[in-house]
Every structure is written in structure tokens, then in C-alpha cells.
N, C-alpha and C positions, 0 to 999 in steps of 0.2 A: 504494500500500500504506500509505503512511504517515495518507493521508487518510482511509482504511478504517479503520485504527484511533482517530483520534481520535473520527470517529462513532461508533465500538463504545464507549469512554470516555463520549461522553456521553449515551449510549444508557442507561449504566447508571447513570451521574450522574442524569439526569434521572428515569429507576426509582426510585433511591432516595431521589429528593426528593419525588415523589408520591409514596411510601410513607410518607415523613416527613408530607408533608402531610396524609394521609387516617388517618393515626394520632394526632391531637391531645388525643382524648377523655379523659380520667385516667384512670388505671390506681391500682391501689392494692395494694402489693407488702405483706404481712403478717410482720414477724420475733416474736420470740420477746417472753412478758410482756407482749404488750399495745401493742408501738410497730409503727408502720408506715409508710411510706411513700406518699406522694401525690403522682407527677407524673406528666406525658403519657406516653403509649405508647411511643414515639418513645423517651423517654429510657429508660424501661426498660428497651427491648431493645439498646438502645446501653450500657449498663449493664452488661447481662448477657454481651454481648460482649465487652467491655473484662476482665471478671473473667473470663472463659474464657478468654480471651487472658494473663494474669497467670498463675494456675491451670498453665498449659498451661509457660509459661517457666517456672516456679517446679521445676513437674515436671522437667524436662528439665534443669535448671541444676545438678546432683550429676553426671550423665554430660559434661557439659560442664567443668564441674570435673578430674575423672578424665581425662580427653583431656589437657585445658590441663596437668594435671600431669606427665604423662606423654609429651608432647612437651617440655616443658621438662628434662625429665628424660634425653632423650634424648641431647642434646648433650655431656651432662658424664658419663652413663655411657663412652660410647665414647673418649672424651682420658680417661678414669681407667683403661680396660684397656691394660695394656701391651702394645708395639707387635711384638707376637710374631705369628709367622704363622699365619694362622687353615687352616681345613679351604678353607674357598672359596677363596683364592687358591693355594694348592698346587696345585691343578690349575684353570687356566685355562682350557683346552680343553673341558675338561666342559659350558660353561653354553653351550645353544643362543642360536641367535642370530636376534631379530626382525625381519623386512623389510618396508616399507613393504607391500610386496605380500599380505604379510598379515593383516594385519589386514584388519575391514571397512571398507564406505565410510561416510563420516560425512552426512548430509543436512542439510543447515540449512533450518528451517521458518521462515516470515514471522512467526510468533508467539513 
């Protein structure tokens, strides 16, 4: 299994190096007023992925924020409420109880 995959690795290694290679020819990317850009294919779309990939974190990084705050926030709510007895612990009996048996089976796949 282990040897299957480093083939699949360089299966796509080697993919993306003939891609690199058969993409050489200049590309010429156009912005705004008149400037533009001139290099290989290859880099453009390495390029363009790199900012989709930025783009993409950038998006994502306000809900990331809100998490991180709110887990950190978690800690010092709970030691600032006083140690008074809540609804849940009053009745202990109430909360059912999980058994390995039920849950489902987990499968571990080679990938």
C-alpha cells in the first residue's frame, strides 16, 4: 500500500511537470491603464492559484476569528458564573447514556 501510493505521488508529480513543460509559450495577462504582464503559462496559472488560495483564506479568516474568540471566551465565562447548581445537575438520572454498542462502526480506508 505504501508503494501504491508513492506511485500515485509521482504519477501526479510527473502530470504536473509535463504540464509545466508543455506550457512555456508567454502568456500575456492584461490589468488596468495600459500595464500588463508577460511571462510563461506555467507561471500564470501558478499565479492565479496562489491568489485563489489567499482570496479563499482571507474569506474565511472573520469566521475563524469568531471561533478563536469564542472559544477563548469560553473558559472565563464558566469560572465567572457562580458555583450555584444548574438545571443539569439537579437531576442526574435524566441524561441517557451512550454505549459503545451504539454507535456505528468506524472503517479506516488506505487513503
Amino acid at each position: 500500500m505504501k508503494y501504491l501510493l508513492w506511485l500515485l505521488k509521482a504519477a501526479i508529480f510527473f502530470t504536473l511537470f509535463a504540464f509545466a513543460l508543455n506550457n512555456q509559450h508567454d502568456a500575456t495577462v492584461y490589468f488596468f491603464f495600459g500595464t500588463y504582464w508577460r511571462a510563461p503559462l506555467v507561471l500564470v496559472v501558478l499565479a492565479a492559484f496562489a491568489g485563489g488560495l489567499v482570496v479563499g483564506a482571507l474569506g474565511m479568516l472573520p469566521g475563524w476569528w469568531k471561533h478563536r474568540t469564542a472559544a477563548a471566551q469560553l473558559p472565563a465565562a464558566s469560572e465567572a458564573q457562580p458555583s450555584a447548581p444548574s438545571v443539569a445537575t439537579s437531576t442526574p438520572a435524566s441524561a441517557p447514556s451512550i454505549s459503545a454498542t451504539d454507535l456505528p462502526a468506524v472503517r479506516q480506508h488506505g487513503l
